[in-house]
C-alpha positions as CSV (number, residue, x, y, z in Angstrom):
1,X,104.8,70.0,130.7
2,X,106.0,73.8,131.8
3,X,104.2,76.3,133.3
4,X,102.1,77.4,130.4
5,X,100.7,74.1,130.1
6,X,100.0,73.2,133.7
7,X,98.1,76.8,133.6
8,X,95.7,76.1,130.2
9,X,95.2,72.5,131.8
10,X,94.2,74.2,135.4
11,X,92.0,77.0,132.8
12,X,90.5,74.5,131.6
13,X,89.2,72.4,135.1
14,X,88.2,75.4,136.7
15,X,87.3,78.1,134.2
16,X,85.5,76.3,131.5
17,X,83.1,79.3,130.2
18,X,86.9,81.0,129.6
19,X,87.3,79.9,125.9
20,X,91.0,79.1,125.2
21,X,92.7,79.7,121.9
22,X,96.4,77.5,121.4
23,X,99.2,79.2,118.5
24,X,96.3,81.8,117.8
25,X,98.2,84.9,115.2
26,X,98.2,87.7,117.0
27,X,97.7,89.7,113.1
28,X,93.9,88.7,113.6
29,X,93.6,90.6,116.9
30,X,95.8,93.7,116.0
31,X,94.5,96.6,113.6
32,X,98.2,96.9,112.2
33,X,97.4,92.9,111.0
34,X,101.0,92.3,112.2
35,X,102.4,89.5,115.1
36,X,103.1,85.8,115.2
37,X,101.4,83.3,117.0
38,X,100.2,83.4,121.3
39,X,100.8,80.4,122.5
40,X,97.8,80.6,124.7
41,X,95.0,82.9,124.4
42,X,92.1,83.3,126.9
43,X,89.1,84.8,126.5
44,X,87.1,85.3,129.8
45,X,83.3,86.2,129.3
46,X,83.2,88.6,132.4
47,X,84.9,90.5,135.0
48,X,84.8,87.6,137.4
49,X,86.1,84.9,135.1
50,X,88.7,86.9,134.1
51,X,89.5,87.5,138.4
52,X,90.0,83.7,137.8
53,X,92.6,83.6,135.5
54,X,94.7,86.4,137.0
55,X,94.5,84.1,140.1
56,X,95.7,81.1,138.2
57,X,98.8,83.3,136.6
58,X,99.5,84.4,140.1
59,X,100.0,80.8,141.0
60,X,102.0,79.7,138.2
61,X,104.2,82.9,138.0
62,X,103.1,84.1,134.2
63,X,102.5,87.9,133.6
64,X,99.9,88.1,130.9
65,X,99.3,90.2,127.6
66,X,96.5,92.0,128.1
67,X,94.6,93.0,124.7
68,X,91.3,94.8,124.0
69,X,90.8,95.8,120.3
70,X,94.5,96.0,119.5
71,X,94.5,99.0,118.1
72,X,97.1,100.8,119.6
73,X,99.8,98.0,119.4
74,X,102.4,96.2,117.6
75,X,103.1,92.7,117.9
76,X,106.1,90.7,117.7
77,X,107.1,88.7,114.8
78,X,108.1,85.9,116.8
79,X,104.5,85.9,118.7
80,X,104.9,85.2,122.1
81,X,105.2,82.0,124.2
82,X,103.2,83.0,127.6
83,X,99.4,84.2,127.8
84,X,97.1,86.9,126.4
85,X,94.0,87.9,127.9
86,X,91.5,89.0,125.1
87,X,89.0,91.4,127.0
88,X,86.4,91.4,124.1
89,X,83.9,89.1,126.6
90,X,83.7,92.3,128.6
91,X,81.0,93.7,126.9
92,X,77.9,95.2,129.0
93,X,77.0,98.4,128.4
94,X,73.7,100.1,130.4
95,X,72.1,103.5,130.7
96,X,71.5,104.3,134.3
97,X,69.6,107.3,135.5
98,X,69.3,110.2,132.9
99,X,72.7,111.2,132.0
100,X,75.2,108.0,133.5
101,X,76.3,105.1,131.0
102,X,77.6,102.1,132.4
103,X,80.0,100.0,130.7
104,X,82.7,97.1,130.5
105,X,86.0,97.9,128.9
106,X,85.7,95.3,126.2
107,X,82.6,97.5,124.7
108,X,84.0,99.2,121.6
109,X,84.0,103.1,121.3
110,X,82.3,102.8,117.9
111,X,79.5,101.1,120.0
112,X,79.8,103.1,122.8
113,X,79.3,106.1,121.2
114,X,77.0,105.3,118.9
115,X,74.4,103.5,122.1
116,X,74.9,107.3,123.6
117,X,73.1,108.7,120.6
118,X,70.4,106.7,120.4
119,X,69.9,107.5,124.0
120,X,69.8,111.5,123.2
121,X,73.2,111.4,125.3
122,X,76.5,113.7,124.1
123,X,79.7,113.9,124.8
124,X,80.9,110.8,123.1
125,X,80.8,111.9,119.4
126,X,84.6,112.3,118.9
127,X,84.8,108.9,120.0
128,X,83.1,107.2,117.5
129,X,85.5,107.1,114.6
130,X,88.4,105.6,117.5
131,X,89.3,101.8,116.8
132,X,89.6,100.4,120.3
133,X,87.7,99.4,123.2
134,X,86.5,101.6,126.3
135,X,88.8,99.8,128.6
136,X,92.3,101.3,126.0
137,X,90.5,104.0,125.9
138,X,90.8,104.5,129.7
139,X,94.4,103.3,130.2
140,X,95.4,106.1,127.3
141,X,93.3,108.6,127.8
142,X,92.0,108.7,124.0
143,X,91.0,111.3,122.5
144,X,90.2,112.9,119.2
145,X,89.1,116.1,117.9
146,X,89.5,118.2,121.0
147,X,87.6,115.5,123.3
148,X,89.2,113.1,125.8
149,X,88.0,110.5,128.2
150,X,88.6,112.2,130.5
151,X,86.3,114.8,129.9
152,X,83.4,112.0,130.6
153,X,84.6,109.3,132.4
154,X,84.0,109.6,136.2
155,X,85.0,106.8,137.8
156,X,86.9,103.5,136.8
157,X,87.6,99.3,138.0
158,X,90.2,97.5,137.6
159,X,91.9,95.0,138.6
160,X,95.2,94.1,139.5
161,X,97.6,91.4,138.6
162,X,96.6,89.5,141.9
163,X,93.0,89.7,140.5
164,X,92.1,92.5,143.5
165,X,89.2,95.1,142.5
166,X,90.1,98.5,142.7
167,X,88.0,101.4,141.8
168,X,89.4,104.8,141.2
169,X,87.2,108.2,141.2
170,X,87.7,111.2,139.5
171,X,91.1,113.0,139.8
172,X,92.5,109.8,141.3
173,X,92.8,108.9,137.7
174,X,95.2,110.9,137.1
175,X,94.2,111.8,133.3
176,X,96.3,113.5,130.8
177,X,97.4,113.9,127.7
178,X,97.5,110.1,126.8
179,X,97.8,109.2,130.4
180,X,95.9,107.6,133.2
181,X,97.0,106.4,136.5
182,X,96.9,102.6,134.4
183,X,99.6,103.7,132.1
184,X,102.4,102.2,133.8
185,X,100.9,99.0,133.5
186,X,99.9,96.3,136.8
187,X,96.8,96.9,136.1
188,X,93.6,96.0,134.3
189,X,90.5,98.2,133.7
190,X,87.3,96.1,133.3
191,X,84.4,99.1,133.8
192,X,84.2,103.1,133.4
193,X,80.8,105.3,134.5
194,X,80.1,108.2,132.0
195,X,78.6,111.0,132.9
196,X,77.1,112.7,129.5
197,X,74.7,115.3,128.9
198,X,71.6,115.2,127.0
199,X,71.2,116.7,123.5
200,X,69.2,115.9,120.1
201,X,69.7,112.6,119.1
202,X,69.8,114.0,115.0
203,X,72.3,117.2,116.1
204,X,74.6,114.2,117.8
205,X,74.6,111.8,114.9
206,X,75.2,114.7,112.1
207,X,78.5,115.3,114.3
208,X,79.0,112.1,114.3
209,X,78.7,111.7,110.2
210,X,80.6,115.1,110.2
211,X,84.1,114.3,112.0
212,X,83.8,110.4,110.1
213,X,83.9,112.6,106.9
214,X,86.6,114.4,108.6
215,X,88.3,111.4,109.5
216,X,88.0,109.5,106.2
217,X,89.6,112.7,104.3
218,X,92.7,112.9,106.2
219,X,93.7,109.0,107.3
220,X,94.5,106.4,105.3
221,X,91.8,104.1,106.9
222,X,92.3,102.2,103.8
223,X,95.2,100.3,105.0
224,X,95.7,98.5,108.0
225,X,97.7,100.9,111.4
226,X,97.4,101.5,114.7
227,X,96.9,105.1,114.5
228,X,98.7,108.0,115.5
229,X,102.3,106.4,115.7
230,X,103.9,109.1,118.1
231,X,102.4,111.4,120.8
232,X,102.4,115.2,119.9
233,X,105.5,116.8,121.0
234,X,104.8,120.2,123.3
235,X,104.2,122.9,120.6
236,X,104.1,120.8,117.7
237,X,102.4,118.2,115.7
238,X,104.2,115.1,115.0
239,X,102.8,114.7,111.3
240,X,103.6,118.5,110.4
241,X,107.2,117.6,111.9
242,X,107.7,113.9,109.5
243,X,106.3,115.5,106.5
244,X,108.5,119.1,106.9
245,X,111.6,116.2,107.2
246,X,110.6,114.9,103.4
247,X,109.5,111.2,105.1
248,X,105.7,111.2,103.9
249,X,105.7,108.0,101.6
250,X,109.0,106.6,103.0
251,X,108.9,102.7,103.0
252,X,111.2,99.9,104.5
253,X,109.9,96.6,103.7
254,X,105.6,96.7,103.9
255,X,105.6,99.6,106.4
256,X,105.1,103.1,104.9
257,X,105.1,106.6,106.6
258,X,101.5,107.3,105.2
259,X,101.6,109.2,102.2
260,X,98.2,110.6,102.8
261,X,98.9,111.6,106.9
262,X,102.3,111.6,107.9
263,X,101.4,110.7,111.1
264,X,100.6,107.5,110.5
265,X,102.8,104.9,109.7
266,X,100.5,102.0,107.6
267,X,101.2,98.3,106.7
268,X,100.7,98.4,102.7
269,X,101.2,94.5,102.6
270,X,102.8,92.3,104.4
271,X,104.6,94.4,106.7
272,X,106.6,93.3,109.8
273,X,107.1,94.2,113.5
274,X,110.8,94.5,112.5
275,X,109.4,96.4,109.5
276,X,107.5,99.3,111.8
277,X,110.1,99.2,114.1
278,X,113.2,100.3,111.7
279,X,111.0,102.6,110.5
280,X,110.4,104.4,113.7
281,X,113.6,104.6,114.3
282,X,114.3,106.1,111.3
283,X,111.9,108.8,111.6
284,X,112.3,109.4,115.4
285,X,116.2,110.2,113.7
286,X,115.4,112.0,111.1
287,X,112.6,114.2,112.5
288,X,115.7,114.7,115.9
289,X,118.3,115.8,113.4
290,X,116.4,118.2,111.0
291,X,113.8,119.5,114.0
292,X,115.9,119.3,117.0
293,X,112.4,117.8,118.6
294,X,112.4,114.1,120.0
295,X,109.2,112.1,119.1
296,X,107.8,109.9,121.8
297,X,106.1,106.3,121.0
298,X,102.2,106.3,121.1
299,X,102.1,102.7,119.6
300,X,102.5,100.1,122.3
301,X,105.1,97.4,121.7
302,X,104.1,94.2,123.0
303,X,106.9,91.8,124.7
304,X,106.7,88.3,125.3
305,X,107.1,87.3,128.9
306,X,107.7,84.4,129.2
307,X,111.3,83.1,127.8
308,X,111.3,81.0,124.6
C-alpha cells in the first residue's frame, strides 16, 4: 500500500461527505475531452472539507491537481498517478446587499453571469459565454470582450497547500492581463465578492444574446478545446499572427489549428495530449520564424506529481 492508498483509505475514515473517484478519465472533466485516467479523484462538497483533504496531502507528502471546469487545460495521455481535487462541490452563490454577489469558485461563469441578470445586476455579461468556473476565472484573470475579473471582483479566499485561509483585497491581487497573485500556483481560490452595478435586467440579457451570437460566429464551439491556446502577444493578436503564417486548418493527428479561428487549436476526433502538444510547437515555430514574435502558452499543461 503507497502513499496514495494510505491517503484515499485516511479520505475515506475521516472525510466521508468527500466523494472519491478511483482511475476516473480525466477526458470527462476537460473541455479539450483529452487525458488518461487519475488515479484518485476527490470531490469535496465545501470549502471546509476540502481544508480536510489539503491537510491529509500535507501529511502524506502528495501535491494535488487542482481542477474546476477544465477548461483551460490539457491533460496527459498517461493520466496521472497522484490526486485531483475536483472543485465543482464549491458551488454557493448569494446576493448580498444591492450591488455585492457572493460566490464559491466551483460556480460556473455561465451561472454566474446569468444569476447577475436575473438580479438586474451588470458587469458580468462578457462572462457568460466563458467555459470555466469563477474560481479559474480568478487564478487567470478571464476575460472576454473587453471585460476582465478584475474589473468586478473585489476581494478573494483561498487557500493554501497547508489548508490555511487567506483572503486577499483589491490590488493585493495583483490582476493583469491573464494574471492574478494565484498564478504561480500554492494556492487555491474557493470564494470571490463582486461588486456589480445595477441595470435593466432585458438591456443585460440582449448583451448577453448579442456577444453569444458574437461568439458562436467566430469559434468553432462545435468541437471540443480549451479556448484561446496562446496569450496575445504585446501589439498583436495571436490568431491574426497563425493564420498570416498559412497554419489555419493545419492538423497532426486529431488536433487541428481551427480552420474557423486560428486561435484555437480544436480536437476534431480523437486527439491526443502528444497530439496538441506537437502542434503547439509547431506553431509557436512557425509563427517565431515568419513573425519574429514568440507566442506564450495560455493553455495549462497538467503534470502528474507523483512518480509512476
Amino acid at each position: 500500500m503507497d502513499r496514495i492508498d494510505r491517503l484515499a483509505e485516511q479520505l475515506e475514515q475521516i472525510c466521508p461527505r468527500v466523494e472519491l473517484l478511483r482511475d476516473e478519465p480525466l477526458s470527462r472533466h476537460t473541455t479539450f475531452r483529452i487525458g488518461g485516467p487519475a488515479r484518485l479523484m476527490a470531490v469535496p462538497p465545501a470549502a471546509g472539507q476540502l481544508q480536510k483533504v489539503l491537510v491529509l496531502c500535507r501529511r502524506w507528502e502528495i501535491t494535488p491537481i487542482v481542477l474546476g471546469n477544465g477548461s483551460n487545460v490539457l491533460a496527459p495521455d498517461e493520466g496521472v498517478n497522484g490526486l485531483v481535487i475536483q472543485l465543482s462541490g464549491l458551488n454557493g452563490l448569494a446576493r448580498m446587499g444591492d450591488t455585492t454577489l457572493l460566490c464559491d469558485s466551483g460556480v460556473p461563469l455561465a451561472r454566474l453571469a446569468l444569476f447577475a441578470q436575473q438580479n438586474g445586476l451588470t458587469g458580468l455579461e462578457f462572462a457568460h459565454g466563458i467555459p470555466g468556473t469563477l474560481g479559474g476565472g480568478v487564478f487567470m484573470n478571464a476575460g472576454a470582450y473587453g471585460g476582465e475579473l478584475k474589473d468586478v471582483v473585489t476581494e478573494s479566499r483561498c487557500l493554501t497547500m497547508d489548508g490555511e485561509e487567506q483572503s486577499l483585497r483589491g490590488t493585493e491581487q495583483q490582476f493583469s492581463y491573464r494574471h492574478s497573485a494565484y498564478s504561480s500556483g500554492g494556492k487555491i481560490v474557493i470564494f470571490a465578492q463582486l461588486e456589480l452595478k445595477k441595470g435593466d435586467p432585458e438591456e443585460i440579457r440582449a448583451k448577453m444574446a448579442e456577444l453569444a451570437a458574437r461568439r458562436r460566429e467566430k469559434q468553432p464551439l462545435e468541437y471540443p478545446s480549451a479556448g484561446s491556446t496562446f496569450k496575445r502577444p504585446e501589439g498583436h493578436f495571436a490568431a491574426a499572427l497563425i493564420e498570416q503564417s498559412g497554419l489555419k486548418g493545419y492538423t497532426i493527428g486529431g488536433a487541428q489549428v481551427s480552420e474557423k479561428h486560428a486561435g484555437f487549436l480544436v480536437n476534431r476526433g480523437g486527439a491526443t495530449c502528444s497530439d496538441v502538444l506537437r502542434l503547439v510547437e509547431h506553431v509557436r515555430e512557425t509563427v517565431r520564424q515568419r513573425t519574429g514574435v514568440e507566442l506564450e502558452l495560455e493553455v495549462r499543461v497538467l503534470k502528474d506529481t507523483e512518480s509512476k
